[in-house]
N, C-alpha and C positions, 0 to 999 in steps of 0.2 A: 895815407888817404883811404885805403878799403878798410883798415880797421876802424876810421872816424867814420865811414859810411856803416860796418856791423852797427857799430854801437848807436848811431842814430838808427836804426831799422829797430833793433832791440827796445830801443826806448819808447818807440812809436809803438810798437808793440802790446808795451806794458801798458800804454795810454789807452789804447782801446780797449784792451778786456780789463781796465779799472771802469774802461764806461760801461761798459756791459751793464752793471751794476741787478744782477738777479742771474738766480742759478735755482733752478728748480730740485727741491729736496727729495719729494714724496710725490707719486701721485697711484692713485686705488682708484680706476676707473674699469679698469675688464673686471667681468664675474658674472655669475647666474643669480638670480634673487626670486625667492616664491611669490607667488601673485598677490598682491594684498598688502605684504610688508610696507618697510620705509627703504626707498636707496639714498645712501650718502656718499655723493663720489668726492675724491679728493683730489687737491693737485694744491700742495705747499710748496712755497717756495723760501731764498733769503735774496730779499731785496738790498743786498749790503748794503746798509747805509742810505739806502732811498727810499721816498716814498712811493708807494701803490698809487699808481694811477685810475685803474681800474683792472678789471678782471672778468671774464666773459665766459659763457659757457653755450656749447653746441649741441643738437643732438639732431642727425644725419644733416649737417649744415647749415640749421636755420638756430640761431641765439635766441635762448628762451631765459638766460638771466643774465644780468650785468650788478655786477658791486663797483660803488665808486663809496669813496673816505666821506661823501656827505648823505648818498641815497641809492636804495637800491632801484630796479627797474626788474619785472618782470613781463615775458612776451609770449603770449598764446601759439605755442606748438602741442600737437597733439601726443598722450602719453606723459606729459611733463605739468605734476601739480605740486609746485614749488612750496616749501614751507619756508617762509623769509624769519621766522624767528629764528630759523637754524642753521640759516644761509650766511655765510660771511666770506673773507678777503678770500679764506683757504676750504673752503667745501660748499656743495651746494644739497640741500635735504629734498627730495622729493618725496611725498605721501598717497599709503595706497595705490603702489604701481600696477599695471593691468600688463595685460599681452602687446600695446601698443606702444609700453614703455623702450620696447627692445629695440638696440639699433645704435648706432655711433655715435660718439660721444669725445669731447674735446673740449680743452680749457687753454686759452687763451690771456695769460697776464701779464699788464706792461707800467713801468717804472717813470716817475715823474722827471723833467727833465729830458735824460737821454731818450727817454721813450726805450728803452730794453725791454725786448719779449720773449717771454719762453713761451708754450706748448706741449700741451702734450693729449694724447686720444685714447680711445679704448672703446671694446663693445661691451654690452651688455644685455645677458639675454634673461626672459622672465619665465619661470617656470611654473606649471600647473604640477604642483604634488600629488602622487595616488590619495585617494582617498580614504586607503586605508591599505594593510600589510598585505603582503604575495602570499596568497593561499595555494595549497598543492590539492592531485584529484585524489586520495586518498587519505586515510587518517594519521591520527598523527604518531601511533605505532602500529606496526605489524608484525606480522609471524612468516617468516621464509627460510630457506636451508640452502643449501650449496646447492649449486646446477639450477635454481629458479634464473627466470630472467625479471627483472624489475622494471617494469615501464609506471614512471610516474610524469604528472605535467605540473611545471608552476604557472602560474598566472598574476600580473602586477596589472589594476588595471584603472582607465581613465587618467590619465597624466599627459603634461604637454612638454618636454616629448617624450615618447615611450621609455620609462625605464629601462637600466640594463640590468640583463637579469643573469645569473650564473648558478653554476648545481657546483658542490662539496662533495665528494665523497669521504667521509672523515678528516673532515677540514682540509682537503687537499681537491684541487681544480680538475675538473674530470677534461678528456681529453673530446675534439670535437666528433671522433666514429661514435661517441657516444651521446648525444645532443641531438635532439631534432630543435628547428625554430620555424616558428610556424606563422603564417602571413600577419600583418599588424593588424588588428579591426580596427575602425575610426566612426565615434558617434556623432550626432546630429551637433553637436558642440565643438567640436574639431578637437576631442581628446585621445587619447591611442591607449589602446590593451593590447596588453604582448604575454604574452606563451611559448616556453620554451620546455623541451619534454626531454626526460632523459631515459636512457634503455641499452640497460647493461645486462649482463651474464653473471650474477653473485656468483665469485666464486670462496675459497675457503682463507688466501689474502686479506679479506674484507672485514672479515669479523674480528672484533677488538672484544674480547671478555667475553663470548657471542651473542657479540650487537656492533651493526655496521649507522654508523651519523649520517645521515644524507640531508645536507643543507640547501637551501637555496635564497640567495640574495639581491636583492634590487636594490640598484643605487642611482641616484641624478644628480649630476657634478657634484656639488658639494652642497647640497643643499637636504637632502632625503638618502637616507640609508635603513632599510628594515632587510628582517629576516624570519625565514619557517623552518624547521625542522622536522622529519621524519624519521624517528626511530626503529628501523630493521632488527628485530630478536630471532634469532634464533630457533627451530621447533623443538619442543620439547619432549621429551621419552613420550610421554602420554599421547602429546598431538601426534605424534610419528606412530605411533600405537594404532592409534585411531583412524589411520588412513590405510585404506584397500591393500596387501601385496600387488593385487593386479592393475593400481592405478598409477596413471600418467596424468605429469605435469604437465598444467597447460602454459600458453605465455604468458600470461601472467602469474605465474609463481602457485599455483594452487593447483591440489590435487582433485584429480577425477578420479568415480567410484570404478569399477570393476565391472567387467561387462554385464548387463540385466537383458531378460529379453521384454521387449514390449507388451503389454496387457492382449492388444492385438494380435502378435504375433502368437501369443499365448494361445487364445482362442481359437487360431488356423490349426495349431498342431493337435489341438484336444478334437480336432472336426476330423481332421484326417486318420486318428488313431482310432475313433469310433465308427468311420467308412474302413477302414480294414479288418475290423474285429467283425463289425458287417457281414461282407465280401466273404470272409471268412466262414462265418457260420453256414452261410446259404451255400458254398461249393461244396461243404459237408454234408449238408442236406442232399443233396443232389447225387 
């Protein structure tokens, strides 16, 4: 008697998830997409053996398309400008998406007959790209030697949302005592520039053939990846020639001359050496 009850339990079983009749295969709905582009979200499914009913699409809970086998339907939500040439059972095209396109998103397909539904959701956010690569405050080679300190800044700027931005010291990640990051600015457009400043102690570790890479990279999800380089040489016989014995480095890696007296001060002591030779004569006199 309990084994003729398994075997009906089993069976009923296999009746139902034969009704199912859809199982979702794919679906590409999260991501970041640049402002402007085309988004095409996806959600495929295998209807085994049945027909598509229809199929529906959300974005933050209001249905802005529906596919059925005889006509499509399109519904005015903001952010969503459907291209129905490209729209079908298994994807839906949107064109020239904006900042308003971002936000949640969900697909909705069910099977003729049993009515079987799968789903599935995903966000997506729209990004404003820099407008152009992270420049640094300095050129793009210098001259420095051991014991300078190197303060340089990158800059990535106007993008929605601010780039991340990172310093190399010869292809390798600098640690954060050495990083300053510095407040976000935000323009009359709502776009962010960011600035990240690095400032280290060159020391003799650093130089590769004497020349230290110092890279810096900005990236946004996967959509924008650039990069700058600054080349650190080494001073050479000559420039080392050429600087003071008696000067000192400043913080930024450059030598000061040797002590000068002021033009000014010049003139006080030639006033006072001619009051003494003065002074001088006339107690003689006397």
């Amino acid at each position: 008697m309990a084994r003729s009850l398994l075997l009906r339990a089993a069976a009923l079983l296999a009746l139902l998830n034969g009704c199912a009749g859809i199982r979702l295969l794919r679906a590409s709905i999260d991501g970041a997409v640049p402002r402007g582009d085309s988004l095409t979200l996806v959600c495929q499914v295998d209807p085994e053996g049945k027909k598509i009913y229809q199929a529906k699409w959300y974005k933050d809970g209001e249905e802005f398309y529906r596919y059925e086998p005889t006509s499509n339907h399109v519904f005015p939500v903001n952010g969503t400008d459907v291209d129905e040439a490209l729209s079908d059972v298994s994807q839906v095209v949107l064109r020239g998406v904006d900042l308003d396109t971002a936000g949640k998103y969900g697909c909705e397909i069910t099977t003729e007959g049993t009515f079987a539904t799968v789903t599935a959701t995903g966000f997506v956010t729209v990004v404003e790209v820099p407008k152009k690569e992270p420049y640094t405050s300095t050129s793009d080679i210098i001259s420095r030697d051991t014991g300078d300190v190197i303060r340089i800044n990158c800059t990535s700027e106007q993008s929605r949302p601010a780039a991340n931005l990172t310093w190399l010291i010869n292809n390798e990640k600098t640690g954060n005592s050495s990083i300053t990051r510095y407040p976000l600015e935000l323009d009359a457009d709502g776009l962010q520039t960011v600035t990240l400043g690095l400032d280290f102690l060159l020391r003799e570790k650093h130089f590769r053939r004497d020349q230290v890479t110092l890279k810096c990279t900005a990236g946004l999800y996967n959509v924008f990846y650039a990069s700058t380089e600054v080349k650190v040489r080494r001073l050479s016989m000559a420039q080392r020639s050429s600087q003071s014995p008696a000067g000192q480095r400043t913080a930024a890696g450059q030598h000061s001359s040797g002590w000068r007296m002021k033009p000014s001060s010049f003139s006080l002591v030639l006033m006072l050496v001619w009051a003494f030779i003065h002074a001088s004569k006339t107690i003689s006199s006397t």
